[in-house]
C-alpha atoms as an extended CHARMM CRD file, in Angstrom:
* protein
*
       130  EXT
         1         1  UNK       CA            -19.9880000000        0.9840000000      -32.3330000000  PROA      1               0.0000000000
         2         2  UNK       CA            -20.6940000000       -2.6940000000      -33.3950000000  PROA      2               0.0000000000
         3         3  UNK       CA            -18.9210000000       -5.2320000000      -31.9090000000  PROA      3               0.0000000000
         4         4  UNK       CA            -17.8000000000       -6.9710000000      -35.0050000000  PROA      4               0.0000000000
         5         5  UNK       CA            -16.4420000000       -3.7110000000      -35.9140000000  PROA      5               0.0000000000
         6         6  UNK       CA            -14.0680000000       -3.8840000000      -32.9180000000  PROA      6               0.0000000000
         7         7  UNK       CA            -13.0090000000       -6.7350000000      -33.3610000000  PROA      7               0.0000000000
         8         8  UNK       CA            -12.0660000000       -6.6080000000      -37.1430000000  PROA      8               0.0000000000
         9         9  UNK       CA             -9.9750000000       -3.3630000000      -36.1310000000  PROA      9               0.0000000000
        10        10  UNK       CA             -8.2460000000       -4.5660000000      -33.2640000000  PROA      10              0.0000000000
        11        11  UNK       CA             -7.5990000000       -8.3260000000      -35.2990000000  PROA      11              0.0000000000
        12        12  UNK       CA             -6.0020000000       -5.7240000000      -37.7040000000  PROA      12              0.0000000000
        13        13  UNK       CA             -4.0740000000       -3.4330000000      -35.1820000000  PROA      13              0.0000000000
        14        14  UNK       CA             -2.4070000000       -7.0260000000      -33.8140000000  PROA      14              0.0000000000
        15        15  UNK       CA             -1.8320000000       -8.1180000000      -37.3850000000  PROA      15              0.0000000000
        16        16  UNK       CA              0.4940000000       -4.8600000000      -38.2520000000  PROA      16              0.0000000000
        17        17  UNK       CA              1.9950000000       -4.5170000000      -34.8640000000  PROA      17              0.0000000000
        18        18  UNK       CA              2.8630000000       -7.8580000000      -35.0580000000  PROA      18              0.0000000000
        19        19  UNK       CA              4.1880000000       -6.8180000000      -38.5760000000  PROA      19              0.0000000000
        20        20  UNK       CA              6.0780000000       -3.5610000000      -37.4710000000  PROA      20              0.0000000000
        21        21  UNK       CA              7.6780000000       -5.6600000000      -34.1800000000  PROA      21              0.0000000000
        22        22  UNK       CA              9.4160000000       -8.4470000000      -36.5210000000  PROA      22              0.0000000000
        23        23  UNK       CA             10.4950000000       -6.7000000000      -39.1930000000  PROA      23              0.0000000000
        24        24  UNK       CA             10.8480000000       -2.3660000000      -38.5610000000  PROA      24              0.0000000000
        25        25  UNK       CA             11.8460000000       -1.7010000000      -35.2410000000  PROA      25              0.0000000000
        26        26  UNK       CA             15.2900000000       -0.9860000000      -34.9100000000  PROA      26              0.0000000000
        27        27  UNK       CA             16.1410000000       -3.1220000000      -32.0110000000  PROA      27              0.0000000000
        28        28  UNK       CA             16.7050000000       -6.6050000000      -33.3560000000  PROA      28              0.0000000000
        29        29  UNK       CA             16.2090000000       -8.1000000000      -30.4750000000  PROA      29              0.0000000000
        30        30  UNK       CA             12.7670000000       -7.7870000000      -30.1950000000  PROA      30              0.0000000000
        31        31  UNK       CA             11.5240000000       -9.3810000000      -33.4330000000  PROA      31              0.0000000000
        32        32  UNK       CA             12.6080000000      -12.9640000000      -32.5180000000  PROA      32              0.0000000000
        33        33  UNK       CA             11.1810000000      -13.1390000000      -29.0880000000  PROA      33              0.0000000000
        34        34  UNK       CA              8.2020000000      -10.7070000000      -29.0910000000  PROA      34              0.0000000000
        35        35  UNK       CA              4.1890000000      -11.8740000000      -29.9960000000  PROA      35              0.0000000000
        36        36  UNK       CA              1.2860000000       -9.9050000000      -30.0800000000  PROA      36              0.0000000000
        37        37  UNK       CA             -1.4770000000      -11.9890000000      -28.0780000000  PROA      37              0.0000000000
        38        38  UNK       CA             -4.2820000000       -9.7900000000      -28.1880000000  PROA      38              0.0000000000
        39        39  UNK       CA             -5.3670000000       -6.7200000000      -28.8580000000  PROA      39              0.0000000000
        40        40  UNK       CA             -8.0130000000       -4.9200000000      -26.6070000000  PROA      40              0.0000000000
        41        41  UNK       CA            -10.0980000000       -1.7980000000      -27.9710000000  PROA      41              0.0000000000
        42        42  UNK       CA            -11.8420000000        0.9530000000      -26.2170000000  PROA      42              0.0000000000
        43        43  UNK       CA            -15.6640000000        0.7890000000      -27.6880000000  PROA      43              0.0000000000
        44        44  UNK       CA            -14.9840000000        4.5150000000      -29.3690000000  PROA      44              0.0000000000
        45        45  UNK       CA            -11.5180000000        2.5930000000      -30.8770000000  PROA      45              0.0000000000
        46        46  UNK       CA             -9.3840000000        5.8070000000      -29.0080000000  PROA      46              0.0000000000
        47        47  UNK       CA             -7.2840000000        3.3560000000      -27.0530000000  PROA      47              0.0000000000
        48        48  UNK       CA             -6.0610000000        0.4380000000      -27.8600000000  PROA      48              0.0000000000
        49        49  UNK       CA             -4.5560000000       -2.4170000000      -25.0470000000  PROA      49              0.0000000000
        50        50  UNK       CA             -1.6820000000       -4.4790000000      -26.6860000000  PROA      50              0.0000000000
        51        51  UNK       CA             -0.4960000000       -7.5570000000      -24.7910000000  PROA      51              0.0000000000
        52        52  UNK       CA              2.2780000000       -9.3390000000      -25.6370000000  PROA      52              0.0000000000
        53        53  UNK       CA              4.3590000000      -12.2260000000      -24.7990000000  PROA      53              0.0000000000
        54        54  UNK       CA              8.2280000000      -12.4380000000      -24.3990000000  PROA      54              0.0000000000
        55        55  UNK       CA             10.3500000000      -15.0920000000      -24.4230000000  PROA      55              0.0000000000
        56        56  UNK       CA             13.3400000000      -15.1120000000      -22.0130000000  PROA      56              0.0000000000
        57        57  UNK       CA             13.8890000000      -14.2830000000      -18.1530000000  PROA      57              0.0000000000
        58        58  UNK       CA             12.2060000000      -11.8830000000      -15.7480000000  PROA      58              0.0000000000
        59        59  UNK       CA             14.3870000000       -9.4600000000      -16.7880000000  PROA      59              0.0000000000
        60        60  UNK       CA             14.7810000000       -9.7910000000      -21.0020000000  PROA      60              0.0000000000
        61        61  UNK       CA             11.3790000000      -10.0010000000      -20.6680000000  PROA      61              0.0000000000
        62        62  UNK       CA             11.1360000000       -6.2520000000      -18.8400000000  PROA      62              0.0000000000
        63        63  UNK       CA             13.8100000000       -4.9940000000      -20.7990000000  PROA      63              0.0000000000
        64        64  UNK       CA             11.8500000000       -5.7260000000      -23.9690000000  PROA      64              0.0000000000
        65        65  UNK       CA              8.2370000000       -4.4780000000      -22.4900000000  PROA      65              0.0000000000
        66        66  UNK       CA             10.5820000000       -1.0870000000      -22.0720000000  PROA      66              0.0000000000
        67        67  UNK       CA             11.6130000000       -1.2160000000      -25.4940000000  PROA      67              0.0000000000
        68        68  UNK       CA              8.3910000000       -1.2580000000      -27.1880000000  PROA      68              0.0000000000
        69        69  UNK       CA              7.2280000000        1.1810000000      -24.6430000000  PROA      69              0.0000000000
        70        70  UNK       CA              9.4190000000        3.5150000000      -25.8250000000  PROA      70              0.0000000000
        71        71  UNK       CA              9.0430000000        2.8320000000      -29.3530000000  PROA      71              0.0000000000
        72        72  UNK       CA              5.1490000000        3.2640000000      -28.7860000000  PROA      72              0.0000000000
        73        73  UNK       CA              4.8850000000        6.9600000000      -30.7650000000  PROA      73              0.0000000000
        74        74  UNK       CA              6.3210000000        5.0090000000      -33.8840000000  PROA      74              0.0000000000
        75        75  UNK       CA              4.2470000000        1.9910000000      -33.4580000000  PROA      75              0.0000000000
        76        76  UNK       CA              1.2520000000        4.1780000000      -33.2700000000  PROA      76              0.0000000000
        77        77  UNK       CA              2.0870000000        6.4660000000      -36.3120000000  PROA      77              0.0000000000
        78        78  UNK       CA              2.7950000000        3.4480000000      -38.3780000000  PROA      78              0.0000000000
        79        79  UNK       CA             -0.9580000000        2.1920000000      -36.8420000000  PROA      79              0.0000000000
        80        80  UNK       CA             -2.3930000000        5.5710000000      -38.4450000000  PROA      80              0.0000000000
        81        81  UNK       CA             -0.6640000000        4.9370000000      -41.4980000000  PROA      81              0.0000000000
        82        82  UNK       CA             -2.1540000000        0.9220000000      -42.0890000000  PROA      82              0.0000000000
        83        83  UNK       CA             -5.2480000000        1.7120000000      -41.0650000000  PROA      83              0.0000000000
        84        84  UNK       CA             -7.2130000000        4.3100000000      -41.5840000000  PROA      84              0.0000000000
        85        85  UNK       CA             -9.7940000000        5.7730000000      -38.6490000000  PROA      85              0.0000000000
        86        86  UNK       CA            -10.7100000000        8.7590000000      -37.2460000000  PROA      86              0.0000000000
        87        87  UNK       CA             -8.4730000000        8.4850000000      -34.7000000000  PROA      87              0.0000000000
        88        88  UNK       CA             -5.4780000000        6.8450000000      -34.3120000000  PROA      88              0.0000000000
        89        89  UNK       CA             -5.8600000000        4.9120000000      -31.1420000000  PROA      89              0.0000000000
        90        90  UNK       CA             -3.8070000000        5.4530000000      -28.0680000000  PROA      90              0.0000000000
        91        91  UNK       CA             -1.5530000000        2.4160000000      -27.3420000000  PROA      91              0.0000000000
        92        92  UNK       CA             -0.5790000000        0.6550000000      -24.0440000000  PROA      92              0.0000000000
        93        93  UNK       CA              1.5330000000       -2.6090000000      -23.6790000000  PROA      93              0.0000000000
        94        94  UNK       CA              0.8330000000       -4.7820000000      -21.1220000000  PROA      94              0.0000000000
        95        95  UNK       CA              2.8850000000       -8.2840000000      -20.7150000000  PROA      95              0.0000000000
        96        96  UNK       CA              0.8280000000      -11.3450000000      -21.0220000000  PROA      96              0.0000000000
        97        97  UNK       CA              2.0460000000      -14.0180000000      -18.8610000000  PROA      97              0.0000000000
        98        98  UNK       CA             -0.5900000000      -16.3400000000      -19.6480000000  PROA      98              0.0000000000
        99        99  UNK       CA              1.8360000000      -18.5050000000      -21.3020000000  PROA      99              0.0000000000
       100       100  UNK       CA              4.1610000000      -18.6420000000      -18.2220000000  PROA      100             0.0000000000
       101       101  UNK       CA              1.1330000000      -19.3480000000      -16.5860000000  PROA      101             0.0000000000
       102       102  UNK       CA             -0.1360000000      -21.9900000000      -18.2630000000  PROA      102             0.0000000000
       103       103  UNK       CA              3.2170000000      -24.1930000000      -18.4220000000  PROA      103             0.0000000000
       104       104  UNK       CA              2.8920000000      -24.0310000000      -14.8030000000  PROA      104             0.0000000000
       105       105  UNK       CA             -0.1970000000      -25.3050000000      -14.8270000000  PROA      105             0.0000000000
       106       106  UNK       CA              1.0100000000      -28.3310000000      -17.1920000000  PROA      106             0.0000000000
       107       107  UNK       CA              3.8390000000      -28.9050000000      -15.0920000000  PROA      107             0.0000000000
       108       108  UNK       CA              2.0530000000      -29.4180000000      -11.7340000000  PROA      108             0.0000000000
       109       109  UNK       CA             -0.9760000000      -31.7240000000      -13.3410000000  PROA      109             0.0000000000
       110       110  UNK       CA              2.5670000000      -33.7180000000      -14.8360000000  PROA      110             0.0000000000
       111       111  UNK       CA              3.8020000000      -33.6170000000      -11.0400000000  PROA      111             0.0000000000
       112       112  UNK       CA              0.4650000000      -34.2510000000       -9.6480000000  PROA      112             0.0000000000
       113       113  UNK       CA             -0.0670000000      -37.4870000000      -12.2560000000  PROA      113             0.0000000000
       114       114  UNK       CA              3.7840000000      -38.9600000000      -11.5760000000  PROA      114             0.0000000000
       115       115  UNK       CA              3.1450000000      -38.8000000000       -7.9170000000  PROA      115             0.0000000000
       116       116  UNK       CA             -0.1570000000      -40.6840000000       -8.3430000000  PROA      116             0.0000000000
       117       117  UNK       CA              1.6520000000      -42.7010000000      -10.2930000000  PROA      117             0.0000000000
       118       118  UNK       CA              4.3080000000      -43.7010000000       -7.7050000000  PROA      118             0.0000000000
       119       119  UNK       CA              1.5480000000      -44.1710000000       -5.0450000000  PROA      119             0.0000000000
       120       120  UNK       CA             -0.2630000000      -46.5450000000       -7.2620000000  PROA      120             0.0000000000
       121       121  UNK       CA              2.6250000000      -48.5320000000       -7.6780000000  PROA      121             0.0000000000
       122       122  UNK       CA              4.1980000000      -48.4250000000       -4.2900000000  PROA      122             0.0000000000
       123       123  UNK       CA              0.4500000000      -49.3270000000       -3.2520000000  PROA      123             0.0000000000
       124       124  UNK       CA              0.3220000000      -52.6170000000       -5.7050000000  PROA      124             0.0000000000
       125       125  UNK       CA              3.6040000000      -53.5920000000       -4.3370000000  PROA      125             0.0000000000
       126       126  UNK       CA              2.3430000000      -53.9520000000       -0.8280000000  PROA      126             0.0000000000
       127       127  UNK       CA             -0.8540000000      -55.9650000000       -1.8500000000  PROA      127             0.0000000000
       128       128  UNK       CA             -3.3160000000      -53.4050000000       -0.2260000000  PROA      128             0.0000000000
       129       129  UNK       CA             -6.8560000000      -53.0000000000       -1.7080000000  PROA      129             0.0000000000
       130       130  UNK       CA             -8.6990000000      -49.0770000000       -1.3140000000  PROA      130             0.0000000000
């Protein structure tokens, strides 16, 4: 199977489970703090990896991963109904921290650059050359 291929269906399968998450599932709470990040494909499109990110505490954010979990058999019907393949792939959610991950990142280079910073100050107020 091409990879273009792939990657048109899976841009597609995060496009409508993006769709069915905000605006059919049945538990409200989902829709406002749930995003579909990516969408990974098997190369014979049977299984499909969806990541997502939640917004909200260690555990909103499990409660919600749960949610969809168990709403997976619906998500993946209304798949097979948008989109028409052989198969209907197989779905999996997975939570992608990579946002978590990468405002930690921003806020250590901030705490890295105001300690820096403070030492080139505290350094200029002593008169000492490096």
């Amino acid at each position: 199977m091409s990879e273009n291929r792939i990657r048109r269906v899976a841009e597609q399968i995060k496009k409508d489970v993006s769709q069915i998450i905000g605006s059919q599932l049945k538990d409200p709470r989902v829709a406002g703090i749930t995003s579909v990040t990516e969408v990974q494909l098997s190369k014979d499109l049977r299984y499909a990896s969806i990541y997502v990110s939640i917004f909200g505490n260690e555990t909103e954010r499990e409660e919600m991963l749960q949610t969809l979990i168990r709403a997976t058999g619906y998500i993946r019907s209304e798949i097979g109904r948008r989109i028409k393949l052989r198969y209907t792939p197989e779905i999996n959610f997975y939570l992608d921290n990579s946002m978590e991950y990468g405002a930690h990142i921003d806020s250590v280079i901030k705490s890295l650059k105001e300690k820096e910073s403070k030492n080139n100050e505290r350094d200029k107020g002593t008169g000492e050359d490096h």
